[in-house]
N, C-alpha and C positions, 0 to 999 in steps of 0.2 A: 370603538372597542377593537376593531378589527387590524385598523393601524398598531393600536401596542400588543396585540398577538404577533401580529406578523414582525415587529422588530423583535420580539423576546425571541421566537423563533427563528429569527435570522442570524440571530447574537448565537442560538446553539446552533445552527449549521454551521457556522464559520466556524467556531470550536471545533467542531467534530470532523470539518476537512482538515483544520490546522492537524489535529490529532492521526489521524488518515494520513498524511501526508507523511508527517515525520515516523509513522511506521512504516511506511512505502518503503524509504529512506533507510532505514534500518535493516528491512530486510533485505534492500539491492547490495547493502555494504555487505552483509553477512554472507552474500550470494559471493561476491566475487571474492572475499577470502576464503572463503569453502575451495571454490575452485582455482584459486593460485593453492592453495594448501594442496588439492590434488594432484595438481601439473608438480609440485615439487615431488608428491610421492613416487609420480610417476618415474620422474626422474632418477630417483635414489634406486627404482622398484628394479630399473634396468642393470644394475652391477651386482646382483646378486644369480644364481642358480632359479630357475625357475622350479624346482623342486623342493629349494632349499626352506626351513621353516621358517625365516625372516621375511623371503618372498612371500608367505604365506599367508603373513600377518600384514605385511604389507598391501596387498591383495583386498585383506578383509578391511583396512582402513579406506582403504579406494572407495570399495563398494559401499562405505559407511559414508563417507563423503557423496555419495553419488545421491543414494538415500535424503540423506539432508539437504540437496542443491533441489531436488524432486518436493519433498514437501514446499522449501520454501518460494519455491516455483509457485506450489498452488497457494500459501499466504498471500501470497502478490498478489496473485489471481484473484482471489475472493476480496483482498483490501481493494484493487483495481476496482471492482464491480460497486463495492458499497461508495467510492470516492466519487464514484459517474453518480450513481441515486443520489448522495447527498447535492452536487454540484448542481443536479435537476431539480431541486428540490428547492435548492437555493436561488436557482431563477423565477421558479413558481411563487417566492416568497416574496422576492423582489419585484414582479411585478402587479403581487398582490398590496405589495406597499406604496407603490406608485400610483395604483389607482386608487388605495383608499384619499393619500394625500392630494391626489385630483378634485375625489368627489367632494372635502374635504373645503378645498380651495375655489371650486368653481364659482362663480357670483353669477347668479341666477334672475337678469332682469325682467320683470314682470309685464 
């Protein structure tokens, strides 16, 4: 019984890294267009009047951008942690399945 727990339960950890994963992914791409979109603001931010109201707006797009590179700093962060639990989790699983398939297989001379 313990053998086909441990593989049903292995079959959902690996889902749930593969799932993990490709949000990692997600949010490293969104990371770094955030921040090429920054460095371009930046860029434009500098031919204007620092008084001026386009610098202004411009200014509040930066800091909006900033904002968003800051939460999804801590997405990563939080998906980071649950990908480590799952991956430990996934070891525990596996070598609960290795030993049931031991105990399992052992031949027992009397």
């Amino acid at each position: 019984m313990g053998l086909l727990i441990g593989i049903m339960r292995r079959q959902q950890l690996t889902m749930m890294k593969s799932t993990l994963s490709w949000q990692l992914m997600l949010i490293a791409n969104a990371m770094s267009q955030a921040t090429e979109a920054n460095k371009q603001l930046m860029a434009v931010g500098t031919d204007y009047e620092s008084d001026s109201m386009l610098s202004k707006k411009l200014q509040q797009r930066q800091y909006k951008f900033k904002l968003l590179e800051e939460k999804l700093a801590l997405q990563k962060e939080d998906i980071t942690t649950r990908l480590q639990a799952v991956e430990t989790e996934l070891k525990s699983v596996n070598e609960m399945i290795q030993n049931a398939i031991s105990e399992v297989f052992t031949y027992k001379a009397a």
